[in-house]
N, C-alpha and C positions, 0 to 999 in steps of 0.2 A: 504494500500500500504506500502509494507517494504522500507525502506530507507537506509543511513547512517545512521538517528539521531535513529531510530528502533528498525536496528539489532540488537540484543541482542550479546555482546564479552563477553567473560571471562576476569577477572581482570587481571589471570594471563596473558594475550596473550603477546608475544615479536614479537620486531622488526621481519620485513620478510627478511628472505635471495634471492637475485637471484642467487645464485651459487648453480651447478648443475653437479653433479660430474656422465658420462657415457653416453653422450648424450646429446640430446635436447625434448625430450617427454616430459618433465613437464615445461620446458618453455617459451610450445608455448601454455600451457593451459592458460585461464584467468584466472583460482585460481590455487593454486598449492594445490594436496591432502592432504598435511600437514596443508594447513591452514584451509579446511574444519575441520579434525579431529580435531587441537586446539579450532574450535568454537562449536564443537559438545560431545568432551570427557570432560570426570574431567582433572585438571592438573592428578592426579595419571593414568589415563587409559592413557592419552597421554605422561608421562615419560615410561610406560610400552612397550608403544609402542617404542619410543625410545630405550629404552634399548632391546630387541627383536631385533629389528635391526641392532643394534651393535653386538650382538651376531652372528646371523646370517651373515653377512658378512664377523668378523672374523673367522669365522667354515669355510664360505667356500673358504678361500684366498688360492690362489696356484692352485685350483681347475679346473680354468677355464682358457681360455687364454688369456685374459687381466688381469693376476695376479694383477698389480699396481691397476685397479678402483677396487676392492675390499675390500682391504686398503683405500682407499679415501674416499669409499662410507662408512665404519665403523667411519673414521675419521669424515667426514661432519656430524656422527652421533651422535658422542661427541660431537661437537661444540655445535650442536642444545641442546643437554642434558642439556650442564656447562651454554649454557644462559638461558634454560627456569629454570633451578635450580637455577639459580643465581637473574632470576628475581622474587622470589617470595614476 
């Protein structure tokens, strides 16, 4: 039986965020898909990810029509980057 004392984390893991910039779809899940990936990627495959998605959102700002969450969504993408970089 998997537990808390079980599951296996990464050293690297940080703190979880609840803010959720475009909606509510990720936080009416019990886990959020980012903390899956953090327990399942290397730190290097989960900054890539990160960084992928910062990319990607500042590509497509202006694009759509809620220009501002597209900026936010790149921005929340930083944040996550400068903490798991910072917690290493």
């Amino acid at each position: 039986m998997i537990n808390e004392e079980t599951t296996v984390k990464p050293l690297w893991k940080v703190k979880e965020s609840s803010k959720q910039v475009g909606g509510e779809h990720y936080k009416n899940m019990a886990v959020q898909p980012w903390e899956v990936m953090e327990s399942i990627m290397t730190k290097e495959e989960f900054l890539g990810f990160l960084k992928g998605n910062i990319i990607k959102y500042t590509m497509r700002d202006g694009k759509k029509e809620n220009t501002h969450e597209d900026a936010e969504k790149a921005k929340h993408y930083m944040a996550k980057l400068a903490e798991v970089q910072k917690n290493v």
